[in-house]
C-alpha positions in Angstrom: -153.4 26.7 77.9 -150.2 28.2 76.1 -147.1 29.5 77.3 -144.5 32.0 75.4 -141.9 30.5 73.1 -138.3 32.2 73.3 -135.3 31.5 71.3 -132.4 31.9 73.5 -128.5 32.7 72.6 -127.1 29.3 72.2 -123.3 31.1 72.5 -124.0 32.1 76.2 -124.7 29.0 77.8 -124.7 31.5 81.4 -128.3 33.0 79.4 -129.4 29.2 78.4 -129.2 28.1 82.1 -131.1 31.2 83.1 -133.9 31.3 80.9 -133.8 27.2 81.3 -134.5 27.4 84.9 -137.4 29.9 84.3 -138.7 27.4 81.7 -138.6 24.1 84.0 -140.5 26.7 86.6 -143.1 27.4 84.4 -142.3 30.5 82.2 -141.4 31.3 78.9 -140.9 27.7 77.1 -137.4 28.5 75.5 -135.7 26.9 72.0 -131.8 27.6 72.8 -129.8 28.5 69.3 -130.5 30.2 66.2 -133.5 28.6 64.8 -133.8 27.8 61.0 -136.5 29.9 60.5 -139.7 31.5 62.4 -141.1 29.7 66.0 -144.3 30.5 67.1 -145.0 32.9 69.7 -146.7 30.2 72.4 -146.6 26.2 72.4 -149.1 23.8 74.9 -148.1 24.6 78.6 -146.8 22.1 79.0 -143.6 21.9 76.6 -140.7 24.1 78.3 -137.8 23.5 76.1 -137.7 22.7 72.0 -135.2 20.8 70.7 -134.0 21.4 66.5 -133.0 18.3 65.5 -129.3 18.7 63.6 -130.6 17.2 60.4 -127.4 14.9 59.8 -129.4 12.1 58.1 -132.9 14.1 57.4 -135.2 16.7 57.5 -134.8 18.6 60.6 -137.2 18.7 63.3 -138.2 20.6 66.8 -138.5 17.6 69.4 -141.1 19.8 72.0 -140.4 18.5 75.7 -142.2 19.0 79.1 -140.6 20.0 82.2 -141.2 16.7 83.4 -139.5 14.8 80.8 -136.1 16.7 81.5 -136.6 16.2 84.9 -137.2 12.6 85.0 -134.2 12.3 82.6 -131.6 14.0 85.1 -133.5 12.1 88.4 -132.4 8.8 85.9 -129.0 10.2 85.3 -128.3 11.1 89.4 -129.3 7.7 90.2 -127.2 5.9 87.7 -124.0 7.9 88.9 -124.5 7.5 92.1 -126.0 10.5 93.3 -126.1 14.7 92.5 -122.5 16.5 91.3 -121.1 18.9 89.2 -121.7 19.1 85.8 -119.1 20.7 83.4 -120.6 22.1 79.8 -118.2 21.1 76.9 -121.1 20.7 74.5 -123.6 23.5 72.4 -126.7 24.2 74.6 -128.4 23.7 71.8 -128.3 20.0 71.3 -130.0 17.7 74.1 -126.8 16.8 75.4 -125.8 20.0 76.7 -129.3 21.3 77.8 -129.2 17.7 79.8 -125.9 19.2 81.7 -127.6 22.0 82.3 -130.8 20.5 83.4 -128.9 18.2 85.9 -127.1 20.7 87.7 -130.4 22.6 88.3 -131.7 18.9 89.7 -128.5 18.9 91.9 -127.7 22.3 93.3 -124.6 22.7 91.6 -123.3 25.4 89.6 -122.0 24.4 86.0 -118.8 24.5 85.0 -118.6 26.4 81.1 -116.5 25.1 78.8 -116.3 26.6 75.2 -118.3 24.4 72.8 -116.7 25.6 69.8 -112.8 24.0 69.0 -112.4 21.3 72.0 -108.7 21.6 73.4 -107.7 19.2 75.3 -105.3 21.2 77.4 -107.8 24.2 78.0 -110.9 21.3 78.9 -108.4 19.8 81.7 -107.7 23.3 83.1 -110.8 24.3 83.3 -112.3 21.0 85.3 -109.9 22.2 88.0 -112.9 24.5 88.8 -115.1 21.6 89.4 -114.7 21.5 93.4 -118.2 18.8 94.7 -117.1 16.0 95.7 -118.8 13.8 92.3 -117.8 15.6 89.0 -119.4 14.7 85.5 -119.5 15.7 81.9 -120.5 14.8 78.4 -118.7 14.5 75.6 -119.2 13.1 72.0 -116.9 11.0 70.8 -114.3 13.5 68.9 -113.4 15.4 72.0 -112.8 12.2 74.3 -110.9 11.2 71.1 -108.8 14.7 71.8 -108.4 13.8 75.0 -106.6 10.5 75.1 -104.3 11.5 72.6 -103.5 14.5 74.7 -103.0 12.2 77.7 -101.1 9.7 76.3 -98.2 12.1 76.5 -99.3 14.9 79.6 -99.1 13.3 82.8 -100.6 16.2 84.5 -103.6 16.5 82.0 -104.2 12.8 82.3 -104.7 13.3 86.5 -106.9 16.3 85.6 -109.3 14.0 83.4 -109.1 11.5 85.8 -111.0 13.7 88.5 -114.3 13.3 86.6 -116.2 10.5 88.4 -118.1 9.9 85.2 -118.0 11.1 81.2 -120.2 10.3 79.7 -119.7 10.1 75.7 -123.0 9.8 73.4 -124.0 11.3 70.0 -123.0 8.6 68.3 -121.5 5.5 68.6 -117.9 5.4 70.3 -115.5 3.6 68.1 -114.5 0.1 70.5 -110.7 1.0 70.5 -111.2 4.3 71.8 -113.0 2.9 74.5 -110.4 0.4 75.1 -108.0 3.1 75.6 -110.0 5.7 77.5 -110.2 3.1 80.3 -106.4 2.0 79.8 -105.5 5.4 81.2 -108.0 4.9 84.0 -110.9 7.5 82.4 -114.4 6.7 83.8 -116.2 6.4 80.4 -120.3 5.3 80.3 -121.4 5.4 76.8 -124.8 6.2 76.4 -127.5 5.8 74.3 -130.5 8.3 73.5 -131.6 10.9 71.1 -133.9 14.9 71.9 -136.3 12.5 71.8 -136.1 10.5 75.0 -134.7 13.9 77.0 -130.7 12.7 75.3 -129.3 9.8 76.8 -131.3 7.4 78.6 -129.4 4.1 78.4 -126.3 4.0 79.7 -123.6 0.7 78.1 -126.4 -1.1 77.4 -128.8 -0.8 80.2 -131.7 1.8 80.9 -131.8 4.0 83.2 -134.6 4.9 85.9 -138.2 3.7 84.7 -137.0 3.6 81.0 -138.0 0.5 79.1 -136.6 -1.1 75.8 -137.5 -3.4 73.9 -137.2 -4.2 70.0 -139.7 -4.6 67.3 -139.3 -5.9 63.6 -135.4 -5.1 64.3 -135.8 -1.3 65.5 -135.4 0.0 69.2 -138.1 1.0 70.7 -137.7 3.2 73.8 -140.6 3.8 76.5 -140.8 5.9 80.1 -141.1 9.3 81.5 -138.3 11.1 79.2 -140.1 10.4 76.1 -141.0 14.1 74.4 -144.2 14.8 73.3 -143.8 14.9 69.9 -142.8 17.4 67.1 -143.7 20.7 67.3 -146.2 21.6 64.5 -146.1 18.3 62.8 -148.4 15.9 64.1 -148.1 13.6 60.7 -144.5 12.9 62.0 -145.5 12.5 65.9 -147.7 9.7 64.9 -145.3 8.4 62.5 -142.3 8.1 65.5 -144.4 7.8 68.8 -146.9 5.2 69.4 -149.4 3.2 72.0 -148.9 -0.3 73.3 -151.0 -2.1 75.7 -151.3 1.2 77.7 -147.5 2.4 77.1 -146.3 4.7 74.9 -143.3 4.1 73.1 -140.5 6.0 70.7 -139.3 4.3 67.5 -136.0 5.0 67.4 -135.3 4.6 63.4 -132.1 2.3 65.0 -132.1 -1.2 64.3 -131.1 -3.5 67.4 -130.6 -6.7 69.3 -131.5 -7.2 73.3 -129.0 -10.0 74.6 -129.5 -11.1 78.7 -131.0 -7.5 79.0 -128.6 -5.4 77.5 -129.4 -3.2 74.6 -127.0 -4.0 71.4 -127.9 -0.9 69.1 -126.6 -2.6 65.2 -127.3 0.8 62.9 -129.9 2.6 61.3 -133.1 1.6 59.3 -131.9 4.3 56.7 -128.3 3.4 56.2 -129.3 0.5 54.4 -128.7 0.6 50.5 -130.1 -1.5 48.3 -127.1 -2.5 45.9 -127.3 -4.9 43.0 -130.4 -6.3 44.7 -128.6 -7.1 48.1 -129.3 -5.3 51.2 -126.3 -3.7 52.7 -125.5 -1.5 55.6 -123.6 1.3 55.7 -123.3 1.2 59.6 -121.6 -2.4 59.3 -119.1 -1.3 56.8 -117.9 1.6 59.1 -117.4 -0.8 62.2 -114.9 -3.0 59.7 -113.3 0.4 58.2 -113.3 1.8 61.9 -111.6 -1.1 63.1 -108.6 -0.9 60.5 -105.3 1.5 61.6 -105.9 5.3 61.7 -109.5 5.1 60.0 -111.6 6.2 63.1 -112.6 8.9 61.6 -113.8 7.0 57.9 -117.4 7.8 57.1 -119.3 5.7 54.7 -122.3 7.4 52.3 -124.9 5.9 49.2 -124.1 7.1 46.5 -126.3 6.4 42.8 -124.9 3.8 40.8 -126.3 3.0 36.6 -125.3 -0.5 37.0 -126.1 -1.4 41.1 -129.0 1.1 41.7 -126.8 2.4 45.0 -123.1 1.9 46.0 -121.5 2.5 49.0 -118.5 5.3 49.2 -115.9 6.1 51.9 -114.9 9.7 53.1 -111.6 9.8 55.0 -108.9 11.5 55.8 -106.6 9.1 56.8 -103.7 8.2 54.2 -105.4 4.7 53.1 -106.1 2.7 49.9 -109.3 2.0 48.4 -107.7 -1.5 47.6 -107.4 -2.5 51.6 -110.2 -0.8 52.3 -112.4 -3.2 49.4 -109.8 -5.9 50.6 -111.3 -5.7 54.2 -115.0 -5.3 53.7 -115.4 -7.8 51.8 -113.8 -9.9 54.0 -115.9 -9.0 56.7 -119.2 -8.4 54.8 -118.9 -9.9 51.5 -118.9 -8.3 47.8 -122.2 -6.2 47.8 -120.5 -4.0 50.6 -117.5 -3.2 49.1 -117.2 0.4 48.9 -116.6 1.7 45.0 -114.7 5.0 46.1 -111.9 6.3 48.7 -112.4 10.0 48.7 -110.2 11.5 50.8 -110.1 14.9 52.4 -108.3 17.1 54.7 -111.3 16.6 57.5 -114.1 14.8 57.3 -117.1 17.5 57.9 -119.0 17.9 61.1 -121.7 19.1 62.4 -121.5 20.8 65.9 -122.3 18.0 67.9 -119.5 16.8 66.4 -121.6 14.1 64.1 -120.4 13.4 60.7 -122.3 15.7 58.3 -123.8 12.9 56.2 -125.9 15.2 53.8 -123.2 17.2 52.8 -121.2 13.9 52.0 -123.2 12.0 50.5 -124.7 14.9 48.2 -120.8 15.0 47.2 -120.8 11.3 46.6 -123.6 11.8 44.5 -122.0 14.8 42.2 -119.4 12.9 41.7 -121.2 9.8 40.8 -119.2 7.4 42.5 -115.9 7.7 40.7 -113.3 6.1 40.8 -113.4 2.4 40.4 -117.8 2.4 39.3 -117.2 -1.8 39.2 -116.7 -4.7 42.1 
């Protein structure tokens, strides 16, 4: 059996949460945004919303999910916080994370709260949670905007008591750089960070720990993810449904593509199989040498990218725009990581490019690193 597939305007979320809530009920299966190219006119019956994947580090894909799936995922969520509340949107509808808000307040009764997804303000976000009036208030952010939003309340009293309502954010889509975290919860901000991909229905461990019925485990170094929330695969290519979802011993698991350490229980997620570089013969990650760059003074934001070296096969190359040296940069990865890690190039620019989920557009920086061939400094 086959339902309709609709693309839905992912600029009204008010249309998203409309046509969502006729998809969880068993109508038109919707794909909210603008999708690359054609969808087909039906999927399976029982896939109700399609996920494109953003593409930062490859080829983009449509992650199908079931009604169940989304649902299990917010039932998860509402237990974990402590019970149903009101969701406000600060994210695109059409990236997991903000089809999860939307998905959750359907679970809970509650009207959404719309905030625009495009540039976060950090005044305009705190005035507009004023609207959020249950008694337990939520949202999700990615790291930028919670970035926004302590620098904002370092110095507004008034907008720091307005963040302050929300009984939980939670802050995914990548990892959440430590001292920021440190700081949200100086200032008193309830701040989960989560774990979770379109994959597993967005977030489904939460600082460390799963949530609900989900299971994880770790196999040859990469997290492996298991429950209800898992997605049924990739819409119209089953090669690559094999490749990421698999049976064991009567359960079917998701392989993540993150590499990872379980210590008393609790989920340590390290990088990504396909950050690694091989460079003069040494394995090195690219995820490791932004946690030392990250932790330096004002380089939050410092990206690091392959680029093709002549002499090392690949080399590793940081994108900032912070006002830093490539010399204390070097100085402090090697340090930390040794001499195969140290980056050969400090490009700065005015921003570092995102997508708008507010992830670091890797392919357009390290096709740049590439053009320019890793200049300057090409030796160790």
């Amino acid at each position: 059996m086959t339902r309709p597939l609709h693309a839905t305007a992912g600029d009204d979320p008010a249309a998203v949460f409309v046509a969502l809530r006729d998809a969880l009920a068993g109508g038109a299966a919707i794909l909210p945004g603008t999708p690359r190219t054609g969808i087909p006119d039906t999927v399976d019956q029982r896939i109700a919303v399609v996920i494109e994947t953003s593409g930062s580090t490859g080829v983009p894909k449509r992650v199908a999910l079931s009604a169940d799936a989304l649902l299990a995922s917010a039932a998860a969520s509402e237990s974990s916080l402590g019970g149903p509340g009101q969701w406000m949107l600060a994210l695109p509808t059409h990236y997991i994370a903000g089809i999860n808000v939307l998905v959750r307040s359907l679970a809970s009764g509650f009207a959404p709260v719309y905030f625009g997804s495009g540039h976060f303000d950090a005044a305009e976000f705190a005035a507009a949670s004023r609207a959020l009036d249950a008694e337990l208030r939520f949202t999700s952010l990615v790291p930028a905007q919670l970035a926004r939003l302590v620098d904002a309340a370092d110095d507004d009293l008034d907008l720091l008591s307005d963040v302050r309502r929300f009984d939980r954010i939670l802050v995914g889509g990548q990892a959440t750089p430590p001292a920021l975290l440190a700081r949200a919860i100086e200032l008193g901000l309830n701040v989960t960070r989560t774990y979770g991909s379109s994959e597993t229905s967005g977030g489904c461990v939460y600082d460390g720990t799963p949530i609900g019925t989900v299971e994880a485990r770790v196999v040859d170094g990469q997290v492996e993810l298991a429950g209800p929330v898992l997605a049924e695969g990739y819409l119209g290519d089953p090669a690559a449904s094999d490749a990421a979802f698999v049976d064991h011993s009567g359960a079917r698991w998701y392989r993540t593509g993150d590499t990872g350490e379980i210590i008393d229980g609790v989920l340590r997620v390290t990088g990504r199989l396909d950050s690694v570089i091989i460079s003069g013969g040494e394995k090195v990650s690219l995820d490791a040498i932004e946690r030392v760059v990250h932790a330096m003074p004002g380089l939050a934001d410092a990206v690091a990218v392959r680029s093709p070296s002549a002499e090392w096969g690949e080399v590793p190359v940081i994108f900032t725009a912070a006002a830093a040296t490539l010399a204390e940069v070097k100085s402090a990865v090697i340090a930390a990581l040794g001499r195969a890690s140290a980056p050969v190039a400090l490009v700065r620019v005015e921003s570092v490019p995102q997508l708008p989920n507010g992830k670091p557009d890797r392919r357009s920086l390290t096709a740049f690193a590439a053009a320019r061939g890793g200049r300057p400094g090409a030796g160790r």
